[in-house]
C-alpha positions in Angstrom: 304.9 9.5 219.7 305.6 11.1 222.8 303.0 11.3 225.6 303.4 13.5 228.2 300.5 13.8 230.9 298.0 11.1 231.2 297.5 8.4 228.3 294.1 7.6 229.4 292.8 11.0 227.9 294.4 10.9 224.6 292.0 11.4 221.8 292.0 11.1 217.9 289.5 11.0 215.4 286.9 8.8 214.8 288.6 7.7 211.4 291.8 6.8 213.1 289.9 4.8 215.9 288.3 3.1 213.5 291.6 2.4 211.8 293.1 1.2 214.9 290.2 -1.3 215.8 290.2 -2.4 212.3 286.3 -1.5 211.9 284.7 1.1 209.4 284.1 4.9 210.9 280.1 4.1 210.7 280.0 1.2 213.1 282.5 3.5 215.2 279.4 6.1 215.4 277.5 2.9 216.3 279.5 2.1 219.5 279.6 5.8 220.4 275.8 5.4 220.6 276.1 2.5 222.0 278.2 3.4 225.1 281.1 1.4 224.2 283.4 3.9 223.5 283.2 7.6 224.7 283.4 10.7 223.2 285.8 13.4 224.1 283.1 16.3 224.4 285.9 18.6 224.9 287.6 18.0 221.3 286.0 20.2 218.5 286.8 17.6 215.6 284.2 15.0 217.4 287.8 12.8 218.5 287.5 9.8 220.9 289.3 8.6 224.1 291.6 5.5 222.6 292.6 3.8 225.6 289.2 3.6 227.2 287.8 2.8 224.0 290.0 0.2 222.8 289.2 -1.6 226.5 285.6 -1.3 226.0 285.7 -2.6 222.9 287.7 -5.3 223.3 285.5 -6.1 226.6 282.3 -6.3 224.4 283.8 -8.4 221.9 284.7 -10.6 224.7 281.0 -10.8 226.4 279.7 -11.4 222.9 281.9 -14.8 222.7 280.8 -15.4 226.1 277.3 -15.1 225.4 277.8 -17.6 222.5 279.1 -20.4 224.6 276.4 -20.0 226.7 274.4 -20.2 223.9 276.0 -23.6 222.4 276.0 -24.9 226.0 272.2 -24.0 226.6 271.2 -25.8 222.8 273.5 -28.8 223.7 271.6 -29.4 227.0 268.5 -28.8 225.2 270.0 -31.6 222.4 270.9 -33.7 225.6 267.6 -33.2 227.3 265.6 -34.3 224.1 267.8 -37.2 222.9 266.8 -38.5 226.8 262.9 -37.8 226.8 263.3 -40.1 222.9 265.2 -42.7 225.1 262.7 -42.9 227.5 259.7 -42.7 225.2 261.4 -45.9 223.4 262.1 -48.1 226.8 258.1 -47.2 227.6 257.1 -48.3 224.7 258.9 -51.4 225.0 257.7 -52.2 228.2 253.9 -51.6 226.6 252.8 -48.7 228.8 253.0 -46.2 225.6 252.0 -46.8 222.5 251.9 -44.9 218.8 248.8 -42.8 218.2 248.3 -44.7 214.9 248.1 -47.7 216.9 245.7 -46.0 219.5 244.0 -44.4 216.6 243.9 -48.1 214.3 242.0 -50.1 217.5 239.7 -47.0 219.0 238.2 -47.0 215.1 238.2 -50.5 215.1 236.5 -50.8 218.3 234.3 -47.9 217.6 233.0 -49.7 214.3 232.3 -52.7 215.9 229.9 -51.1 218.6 228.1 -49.1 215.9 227.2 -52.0 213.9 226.8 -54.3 217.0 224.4 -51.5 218.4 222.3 -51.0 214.8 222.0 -54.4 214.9 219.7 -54.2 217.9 216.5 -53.3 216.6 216.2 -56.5 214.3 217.5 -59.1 217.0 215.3 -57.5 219.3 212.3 -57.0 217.3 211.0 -60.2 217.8 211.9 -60.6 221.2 209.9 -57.3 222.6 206.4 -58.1 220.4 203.6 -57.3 222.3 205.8 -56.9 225.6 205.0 -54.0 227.9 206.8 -51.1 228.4 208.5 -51.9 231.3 209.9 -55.4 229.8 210.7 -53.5 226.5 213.2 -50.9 228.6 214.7 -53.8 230.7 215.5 -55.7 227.5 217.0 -53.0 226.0 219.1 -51.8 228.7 220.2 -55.1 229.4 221.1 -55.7 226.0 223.3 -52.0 225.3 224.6 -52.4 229.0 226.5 -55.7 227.4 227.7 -54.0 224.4 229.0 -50.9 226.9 230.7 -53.6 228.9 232.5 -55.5 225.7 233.7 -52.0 225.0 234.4 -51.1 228.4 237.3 -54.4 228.7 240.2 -52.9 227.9 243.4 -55.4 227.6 246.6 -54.3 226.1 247.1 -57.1 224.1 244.6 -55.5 221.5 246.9 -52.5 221.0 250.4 -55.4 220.7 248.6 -57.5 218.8 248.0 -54.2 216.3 251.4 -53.0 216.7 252.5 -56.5 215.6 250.4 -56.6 212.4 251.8 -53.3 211.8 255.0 -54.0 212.0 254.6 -57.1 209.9 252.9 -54.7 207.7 256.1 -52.4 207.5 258.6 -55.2 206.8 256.7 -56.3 203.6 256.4 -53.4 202.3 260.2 -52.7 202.5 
């Protein structure tokens, strides 16, 4: 084919675009919408420019690989980021400053239990102390005596939450 004039403004149908791009004539109405390729407004049988077309096209294609490798680069920094924050969760709970909610959860319930029982137990042990004491003795008594069972459950050590972590473990191993 011989072009005389200027190649940028040669136009053929949509169907031979299509053709020539290796895509159906549909998706060519698509990029048409889209912008991508324009639309020779002068041509009667609805033709398209095929220089600038086949640039755009090509260019879009090429942001669209782009934009997935800055996708894959974005997920493996994500990947990176996360494998860290595991790495770090696992040093701090070797070092005993973290521990696993089921071991948090297993000596809270624990502790809980042992102040509800410790603190229902109060009316019979102090029954017989507060006979015919007066009111004021009665309150000090009392408040002396849930005051102590505040402060057992007030000493916090971490060796409660090892020593469960421990029996857990042990736990684990057996039943593997």
């Amino acid at each position: 084919m011989k072009v005389s004039g200027d190649p940028k403004k040669i136009t053929v149908t949509q169907r031979a675009f299509a053709g020539c791009i290796g895509v159906t004539q549909p998706r060519v109405s698509q990029l048409i919408k889209d912008g991508i390729v324009l639309k020779d407004d002068s041509s009667t049988s609805g033709g398209v420019y095929l220089v600038s077309g086949i640039i755009n096209y090509m260019r879009s294609k090429a942001g669209a690989s782009e934009e997935e490798d800055i996708d894959y680069m974005q997920e493996k920094a994500k990947h990176e980021k996360t494998k860290r924050e595991i790495a770090e969760l696992r040093l701090a709970k070797m070092e005993h400053s973290v521990y696993d909610a089921h071991t948090v959860e297993l000596v809270m319930t624990e502790q809980n239990s042992n102040l509800r029982t410790q603190l229902l137990g109060l009316p019979s042990k102090l029954a017989p102390q507060l006979e015919g004491k007066k009111k004021e003795e009665i309150y000090a008594i009392m408040t002396r005596e849930i005051e102590e069972k505040l402060e057992e459950l007030a000493e916090y050590s971490p060796e409660i939450f090892m020593q469960e972590e421990i029996e857990g473990a042990s736990d684990d191993e057996d039943s593997e």
